[in-house]
Steps between C-alpha positions, in 0.01 A plus 500: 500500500129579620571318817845734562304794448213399772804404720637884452130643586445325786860622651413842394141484686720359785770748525163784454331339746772525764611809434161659506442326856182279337676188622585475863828502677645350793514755761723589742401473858618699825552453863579768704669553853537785719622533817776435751884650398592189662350253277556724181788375375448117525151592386697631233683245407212241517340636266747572232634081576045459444508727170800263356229174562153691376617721217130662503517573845642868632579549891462845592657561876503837649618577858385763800502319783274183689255750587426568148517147359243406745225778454555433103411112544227553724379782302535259158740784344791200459464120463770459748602718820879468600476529914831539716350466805230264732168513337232627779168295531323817393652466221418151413092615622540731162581205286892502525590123437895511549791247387857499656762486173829604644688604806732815530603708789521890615832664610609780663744682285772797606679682263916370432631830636297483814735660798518147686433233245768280636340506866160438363675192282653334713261575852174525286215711649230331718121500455465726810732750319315449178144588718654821608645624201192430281187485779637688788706757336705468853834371329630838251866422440714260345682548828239341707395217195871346604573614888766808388312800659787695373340481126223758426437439136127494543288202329279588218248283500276407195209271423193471248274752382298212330290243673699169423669245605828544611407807770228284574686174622794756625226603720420182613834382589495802728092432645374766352355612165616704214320806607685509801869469325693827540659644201526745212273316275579389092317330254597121439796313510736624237438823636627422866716338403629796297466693784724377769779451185481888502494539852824380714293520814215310334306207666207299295367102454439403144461104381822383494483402085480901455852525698680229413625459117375171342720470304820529754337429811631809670307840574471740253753799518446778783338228770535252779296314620510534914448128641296416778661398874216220524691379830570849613862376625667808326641298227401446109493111568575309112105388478411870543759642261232634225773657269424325182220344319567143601593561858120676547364201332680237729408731833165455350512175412658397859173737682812669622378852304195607692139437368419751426641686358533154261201449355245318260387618179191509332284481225140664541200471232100570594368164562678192379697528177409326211604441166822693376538652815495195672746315244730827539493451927552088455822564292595745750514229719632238284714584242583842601631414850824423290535893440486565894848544564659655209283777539513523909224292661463208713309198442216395680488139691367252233217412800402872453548464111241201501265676707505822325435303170178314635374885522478458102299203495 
């Protein structure tokens, strides 16, 4: 009886003890991402697929842009900076150690009503046309986009307000930079891609996961995505139709889709990562390769996986 009763104290003391905080408890620890709209939704989903393995761990990703995910690495503000684009050497002088995880693409993107969105589907527009629409402002019609002077319907162009990414490598493709892309000018991708839906004369680029639906492989309602005339023969051959998700990633695949616009993704952390932010960035590149796909990226060659995970050595 004595002993029950010194069994019943000690479980009271216990249950006092924890409640009152005098005994300490496991707690829960955080890695945090900011960054490029790009990465953002694998990010996403590699950490919520992380959470499910390390119950005490919580993944906190927020997006607005490359630009921003690398000043918040540098500047030790995240453990982790999601970066759309080529990392400069300037960048690496300020302590920017980067790791490829994924590869994805940018796309330019017309809206479904567009006044010659058969043409441009089945001719494509050529990179010349795309440099003077967006960098020369010399091409203003639809008319001209597809060789029908007789069409007026003047092209409203649109690009980003933010520095990322996606205007960033659209830039490229064209020689320039994103400061010299012409354009009414909106913040991140959701919102231009919003904006050429509204706008049947509407021209933009936005990485090709934001366009197409994941989940039907198609682009979401109120766009098209205009294909490139990589040969320039006039004609949308099969390896440059980019209508659906799979099609962009065989194009891509095949080095058929230009590069860039295709591109490599990274991760971006102050120095070289260690301990859960390293163990986060290896199953990134182990385990959570699986996830590339279903949510819209492309895998990276498994020479580039193996180098990328000697970085965490």
């Amino acid at each position: 009886m004595k002993g029950k009763f010194i069994v019943i104290i000690l479980i009271t003391v216990l249950i006092g003890a924890l409640l009152s905080g005098c005994i300490d408890r496991p707690e829960t620890e955080t890695i945090t991402l900011s960054g490029a709209w790009a990465l953002y939704p694998m990010a996403v989903r590699w950490g919520e697929e992380f959470q499910k393995l390390h119950p005490r761990v919580r993944v906190e990703v927020s997006a607005g842009g490359a630009g921003k995910g690398m000043a918040d690495a540098i500047g030790g503000l995240v453990d982790i900076g999601m970066v759309s684009r080529a990392i400069d050497p300037s960048e690496i002088e300020k302590g920017a150690y980067p790791i490829a995880v994924a590869k994805d693409a940018v796309v330019p993107v017309i809206n479904a009503k567009n006044p010659v969105l058969n043409d441009i589907l089945s001719k494509g527009i050529k990179k010349k046309t795309f440099e003077d629409i967006y960098i020369n402002g010399t091409v203003k019609t639809w008319g001209e986009v597809v060789g029908r002077p007789e069409i007026k319907d003047e092209i409203h162009v649109y690009t980003r307000s933010d520095a990322a990414g996606a205007p960033e490598i659209w830039a490229k493709y064209l020689g320039k930079k994103q400061e010299n892309l012409k354009g009414i000018g909106v913040y991140g991708d959701p919102g231009l891609l919003t904006a050429v839906q509204k706008d049947p004369l509407g021209i933009g680029f936005n990485n090709y996961n934001y366009v197409m639906d994941m989940k039907t492989g198609f682009t979401v309602p109120g766009v098209q995505v205009a294909p490139f005339d990589v040969n320039e023969n006039g004609i949308v051959d099969p390896d440059e139709d980019i209508s659906t998700k799979a099609k962009v990633i065989e194009s891509i695949k095949k080095e058929v889709f230009p590069h860039p616009p295709a591109r490599v993704e990274y991760f971006v952390t102050k120095g070289k990562p260690t301990g859960l932010t390293a163990e986060f960035i290896k199953y990134a590149l182990t385990d959570g390769q699986k996830f590339l796909d279903e949510v819209g990226y492309i895998e990276l060659p498994e020479e580039t996986l193996e180098g990328e995970l000697k970085k965490l050595e």
